[in-house]
C-alpha positions as CSV (number, residue, x, y, z in Angstrom):
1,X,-1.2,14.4,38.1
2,X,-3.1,13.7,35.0
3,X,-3.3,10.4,33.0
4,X,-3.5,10.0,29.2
5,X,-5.4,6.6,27.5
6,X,-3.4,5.3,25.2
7,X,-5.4,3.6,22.2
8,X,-3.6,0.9,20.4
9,X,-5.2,1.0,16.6
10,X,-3.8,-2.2,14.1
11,X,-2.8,-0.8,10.9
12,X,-5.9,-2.7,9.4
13,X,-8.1,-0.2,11.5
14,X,-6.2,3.4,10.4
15,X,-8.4,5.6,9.5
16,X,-7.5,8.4,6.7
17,X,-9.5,11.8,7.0
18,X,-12.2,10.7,5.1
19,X,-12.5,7.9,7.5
20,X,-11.4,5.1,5.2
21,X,-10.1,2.0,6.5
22,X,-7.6,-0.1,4.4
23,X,-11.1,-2.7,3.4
24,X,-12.7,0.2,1.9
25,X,-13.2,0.6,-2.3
26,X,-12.0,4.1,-1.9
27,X,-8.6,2.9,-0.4
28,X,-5.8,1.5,-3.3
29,X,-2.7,-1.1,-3.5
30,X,0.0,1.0,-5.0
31,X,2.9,-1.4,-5.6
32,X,6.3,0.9,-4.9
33,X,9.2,-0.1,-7.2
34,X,13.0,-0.1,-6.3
35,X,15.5,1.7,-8.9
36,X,16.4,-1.9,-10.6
37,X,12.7,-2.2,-10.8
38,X,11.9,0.8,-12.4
39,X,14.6,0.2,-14.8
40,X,12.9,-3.2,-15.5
41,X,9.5,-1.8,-16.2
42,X,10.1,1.3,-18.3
43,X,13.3,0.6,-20.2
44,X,12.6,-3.6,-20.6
45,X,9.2,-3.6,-20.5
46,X,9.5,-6.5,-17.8
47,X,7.3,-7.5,-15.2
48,X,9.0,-6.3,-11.9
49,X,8.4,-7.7,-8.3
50,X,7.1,-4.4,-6.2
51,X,9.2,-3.5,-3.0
52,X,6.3,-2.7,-1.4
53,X,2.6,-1.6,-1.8
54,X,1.2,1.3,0.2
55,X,-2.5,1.6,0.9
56,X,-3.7,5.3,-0.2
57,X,-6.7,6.9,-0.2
58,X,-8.0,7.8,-3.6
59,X,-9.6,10.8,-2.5
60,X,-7.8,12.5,0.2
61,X,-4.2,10.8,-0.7
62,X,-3.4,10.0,2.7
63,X,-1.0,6.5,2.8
64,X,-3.0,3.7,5.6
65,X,-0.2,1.7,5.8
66,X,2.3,-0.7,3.8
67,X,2.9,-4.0,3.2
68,X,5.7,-6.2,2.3
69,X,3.4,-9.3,2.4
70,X,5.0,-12.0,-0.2
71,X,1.7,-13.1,-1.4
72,X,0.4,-9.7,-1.7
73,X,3.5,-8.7,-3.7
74,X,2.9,-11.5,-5.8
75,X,-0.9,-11.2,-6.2
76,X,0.5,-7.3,-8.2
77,X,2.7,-8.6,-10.4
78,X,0.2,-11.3,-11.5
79,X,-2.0,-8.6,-11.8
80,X,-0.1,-6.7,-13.7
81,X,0.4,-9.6,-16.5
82,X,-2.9,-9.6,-17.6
């Protein structure tokens, strides 16, 4: 009979195939937008609340995890103001 290990890894410790963790400079917050908040942004020209932001790798695209964090959500939206 032969065993596997499982290895539990947080989503703070994924790894893309670079080896990027979500800490690293090479890794993104790209805020993900529902319809409504599409519409807001492009047609309005209104600062939208994200849905969600997905960590991604800039250089190998691979998405490290997301977030629907309330403060982190608002932290992009205040970011995007300025």
């Amino acid at each position: 009979m032969m065993t596997m290990a499982i290895e539990v890894v947080s989503a703070a410790d994924r790894k893309c195939a670079c080896g990027h963790t979500r800490s690293h400079e090479m890794v993104v917050q790209e805020p993900e937008y529902t319809l409504w908040g599409w519409i807001l942004l492009s047609v309005l020209g209104i600062s939208a609340k994200p849905d969600h932001i997905v960590f991604r790798c800039t250089k190998c695209r691979q998405k490290l995890g997301v977030s629907r964090d309330p403060a982190l959500l608002d932290r992009q939206v205040n970011a995007g103001a300025r």
